[in-house]
N, C-alpha and C positions, 0 to 999 in steps of 0.2 A: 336487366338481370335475366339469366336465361335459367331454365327451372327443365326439370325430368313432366312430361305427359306425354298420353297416348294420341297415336297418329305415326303418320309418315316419317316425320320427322322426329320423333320421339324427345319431340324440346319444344319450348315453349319460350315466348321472348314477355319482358316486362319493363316499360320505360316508366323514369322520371325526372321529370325536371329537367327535358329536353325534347327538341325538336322533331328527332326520329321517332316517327312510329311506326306498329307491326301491321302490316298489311294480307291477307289471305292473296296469293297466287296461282291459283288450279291446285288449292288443297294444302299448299305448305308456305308457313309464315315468313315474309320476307321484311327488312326495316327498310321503309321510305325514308329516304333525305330529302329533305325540302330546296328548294330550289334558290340559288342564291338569290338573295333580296326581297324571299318572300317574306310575307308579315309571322309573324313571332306570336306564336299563343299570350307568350311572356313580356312580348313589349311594351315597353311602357312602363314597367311595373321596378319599382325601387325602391332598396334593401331601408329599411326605417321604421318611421312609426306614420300609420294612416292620419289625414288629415284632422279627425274625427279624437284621438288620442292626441295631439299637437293641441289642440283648444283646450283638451281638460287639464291636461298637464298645464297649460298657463292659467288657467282661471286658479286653477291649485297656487301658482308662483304669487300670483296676484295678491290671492287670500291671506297668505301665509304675509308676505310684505307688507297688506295693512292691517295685520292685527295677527303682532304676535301672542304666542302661547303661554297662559297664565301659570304661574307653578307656583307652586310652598316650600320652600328651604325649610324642615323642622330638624330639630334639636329634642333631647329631654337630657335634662342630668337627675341623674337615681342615689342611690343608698349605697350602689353595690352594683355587681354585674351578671347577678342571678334575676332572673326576669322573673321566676316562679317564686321568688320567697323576697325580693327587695324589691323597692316602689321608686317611683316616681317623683320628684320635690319641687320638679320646675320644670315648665311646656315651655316653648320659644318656636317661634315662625315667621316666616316673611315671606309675602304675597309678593309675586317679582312677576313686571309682564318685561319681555328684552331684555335681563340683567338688570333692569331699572327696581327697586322696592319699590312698594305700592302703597303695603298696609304690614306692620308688625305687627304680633302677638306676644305675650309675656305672660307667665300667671304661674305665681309659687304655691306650692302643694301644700297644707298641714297633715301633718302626719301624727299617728300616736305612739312615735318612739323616736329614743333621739340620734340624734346624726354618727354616724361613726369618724372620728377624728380628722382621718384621713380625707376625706368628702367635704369636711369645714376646712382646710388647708386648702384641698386641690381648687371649690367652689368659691368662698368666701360668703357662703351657705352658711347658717348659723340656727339653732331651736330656736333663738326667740326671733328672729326674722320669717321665718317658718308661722310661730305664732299669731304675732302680728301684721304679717301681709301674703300671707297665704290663705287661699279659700280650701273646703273639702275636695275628696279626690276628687268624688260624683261630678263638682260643680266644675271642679277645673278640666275634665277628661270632656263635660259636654260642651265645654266653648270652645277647646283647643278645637274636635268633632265639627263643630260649625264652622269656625273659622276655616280652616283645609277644606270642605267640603267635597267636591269629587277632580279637585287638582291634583293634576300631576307632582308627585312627593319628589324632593332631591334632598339627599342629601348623605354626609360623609358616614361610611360602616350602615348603612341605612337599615339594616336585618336586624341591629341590636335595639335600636330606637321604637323598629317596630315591633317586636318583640315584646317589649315593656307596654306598650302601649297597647298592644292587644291581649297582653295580662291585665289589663287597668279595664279593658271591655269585658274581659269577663267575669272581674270581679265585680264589677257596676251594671253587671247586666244590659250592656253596650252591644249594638251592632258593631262588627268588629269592620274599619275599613277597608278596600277591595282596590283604591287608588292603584295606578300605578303608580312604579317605584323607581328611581334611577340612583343607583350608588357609585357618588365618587369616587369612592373608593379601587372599585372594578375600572372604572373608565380612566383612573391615574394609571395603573396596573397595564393599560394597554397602551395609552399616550407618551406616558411620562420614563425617558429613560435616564441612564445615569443618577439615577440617589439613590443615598444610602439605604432608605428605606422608603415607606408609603404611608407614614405616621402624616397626622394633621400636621402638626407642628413641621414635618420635612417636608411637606408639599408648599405650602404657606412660605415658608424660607425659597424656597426652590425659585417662586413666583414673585416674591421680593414682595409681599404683601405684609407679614407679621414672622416673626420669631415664633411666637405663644399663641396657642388659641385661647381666650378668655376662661374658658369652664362655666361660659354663662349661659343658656339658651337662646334666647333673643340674641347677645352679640354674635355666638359662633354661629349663627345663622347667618349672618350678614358678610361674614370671614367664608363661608359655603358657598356664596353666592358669588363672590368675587372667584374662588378656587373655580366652581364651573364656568364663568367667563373666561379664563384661563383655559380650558380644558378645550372645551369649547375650539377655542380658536385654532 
């Protein structure tokens, strides 16, 4: 690079990443060329990763191959699709280490109102199943809590699940989870081309895994989990 200063020459020279350099001559800067065959500030040296980065990166490969990354497919099916005014009836999750399940979770909510029609249709949710095999919100919001614990969350529309769930924290006076989050949803949106749409149901068809997703917690979890093996690949 040659650059404007003061002097005889009224210029100034500036290398890099090469072999020429400026030399003073009785007052004015002249570029040495080095002599064929001489040695190379730069030789030796090649475009990559030091050897030092090459071991971590494999210790990393290593790790990662024996012991993959634990995650929770969760689910909830609700009342409704207002987070702020409708609840909760049923938690679902599965503990997956490789796509493999590990550990299921299941646990129906009692509530103290009754189901809106459509939600007994869609679920096969019912008030007196509600009754008699559902625990309190408190009790079922702190197992789900424990069960997930600080695993990584997957699973389909994941914002609305969460949503709910941390309406259920602060109505129970819950820590609200901090998990990271991965939504299939977004990751079909970038992988998956040609459908019609990005409905559970048309991703699942897509994948030749189910027609219907259940509407159950626990199962479409399990349906989430095969869809990110899918994605996945």
């Amino acid at each position: 690079m040659v650059y404007s200063a003061n002097g005889e020459q009224k210029m100034m020279f500036r290398v890099h990443n090469s072999n020429w350099t400026p030399v003073d001559f009785d007052g004015i800067t002249l570029m040495k060329r080095p002599l064929p065959g001489a040695a190379s500030p730069q030789e030796g040296l090649k475009p990559g990763f030091s050897n030092a980065a090459k071991g971590q990166m494999a210790r990393r490969r290593q790790a990662v191959a024996g012991h993959a990354e634990r995650i929770a497919v969760i689910d909830v099916e609700t009342t409704g699709l207002n987070a702020a005014k409708d609840q909760i009836i049923e938690y679902g999750a599965v503990l997956a280490e490789g796509f493999r399940p590990v550990e299921t979770f299941s646990r129906l909510v009692r509530i103290d109102r009754s189901l809106p029609q459509q939600i007994v249709s869609l679920t096969g949710i019912t008030d007196s199943l509600l009754q008699k095999e559902g625990v309190s919100p408190q009790q079922a919001l702190e197992e789900f809590l424990a069960f997930i614990g600080r695993h990584r969350l997957v699973g389909y529309h994941i914002s609305f699940d969460m949503d709910f769930i941390q309406a259920a924290c602060f109505r129970n006076q819950k820590p609200v989870p901090t998990n990271r989050c991965l939504d299939l949803l977004s990751l079909a949106r970038r992988k998956v081309y040609g459908v019609p749409n990005y409905k559970l149901e048309t991703l699942l068809q897509h994948f030749s895994l189910l027609s219907f997703p259940a509407h159950r917690a626990a199962a479409d979890c399990k349906l989430e989990l095969q869809l990110y093996e899918k994605l996945k690949e």
